[in-house]
C-alpha positions, 0 to 999 in steps of 0.5 A: 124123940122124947129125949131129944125134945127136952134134953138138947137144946139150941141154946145149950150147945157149943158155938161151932154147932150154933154156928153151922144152924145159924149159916144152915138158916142165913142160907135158907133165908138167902134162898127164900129171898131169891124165890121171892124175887124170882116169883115177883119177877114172874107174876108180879105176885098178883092174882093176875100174873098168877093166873097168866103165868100158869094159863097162859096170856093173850097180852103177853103171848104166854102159852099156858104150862103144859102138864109136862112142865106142871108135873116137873115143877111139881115133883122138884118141888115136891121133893125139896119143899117138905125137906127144907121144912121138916129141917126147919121144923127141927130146929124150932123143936130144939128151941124152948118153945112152947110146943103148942106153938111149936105145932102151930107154926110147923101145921103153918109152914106145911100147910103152905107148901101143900096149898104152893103145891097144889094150886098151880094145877087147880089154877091150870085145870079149875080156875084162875081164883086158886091164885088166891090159894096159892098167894096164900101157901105162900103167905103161910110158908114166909110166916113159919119160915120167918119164925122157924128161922127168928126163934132159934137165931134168938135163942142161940145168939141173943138168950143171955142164960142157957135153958138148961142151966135156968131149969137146973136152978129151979 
């Protein structure tokens, strides 16, 4: 792994391989911005709409989610949420980084699933307050997919001297 930090970098690679992380993350992104349509569409992204979407609604004559329907999103998501990240994390480490930012932000964007995956079910069975703590994960995991997402496109497309070639120089 060593080897793998400090000798391939993003930057340094051939613009077909640059090419496939930028759709690979454009994709990402499209997806992030349809989830986020698709959560507002739900709960409004309030604490109330939370709240009502997973316990239920007089006003609207929701029935509160089942631990059936609980425990379907959450092995779904429990399956591809850490995935998606851990790729995402990836290519920030074939960034130039620091890597103490780099923890950073991969602690942030899992961080942010384990609050998404948790909540729904301290929501249902606790209270509806853990709506906070799910609008938090969800704040967590758009900043470190933003930044897992923005250094590397940076890095691949608008870096003008290749890391490699900078550090040989010196």
């Amino acid at each position: 792994m060593r080897h793998f930090n400090t000798r391939f970098r993003l930057r340094d690679s051939d613009r077909h391989i640059r090419l496939v992380y930028t759709l690979f993350l454009f994709l990402m992104a499209a997806g992030f911005v349809f989830s986020f349509f698709w959560a507002h569409s739900m709960t409004e992204l309030s604490l109330q709409g939370i709240a009502a979407h997973y316990r239920g609604s007089d006003a609207t004559f929701g029935e509160p989610m089942s631990f059936r329907e609980l425990a379907e999103v959450t092995h779904f998501h429990l399956f591809t949420m850490p995935v998606v990240f851990m790729i995402l994390a990836h290519v920030l480490y074939l960034t130039g980084a620091g890597n103490g930012f780099k923890i950073g932000v991969t602690w942030t964007g899992f961080g942010g699933v384990m609050l998404d995956l948790i909540s729904p079910w301290l929501i249902t069975y606790v209270s509806p307050i853990f709506s906070l703590a799910m609008l938090a994960g969800d704040c967590l995991m758009v900043a470190g997919f933003s930044i897992m997402t923005a250094i590397p496109i940076y890095e691949m497309w608008f870096l003008q001297q290749p890391l490699m070639a900078r550090s040989n120089q010196e």
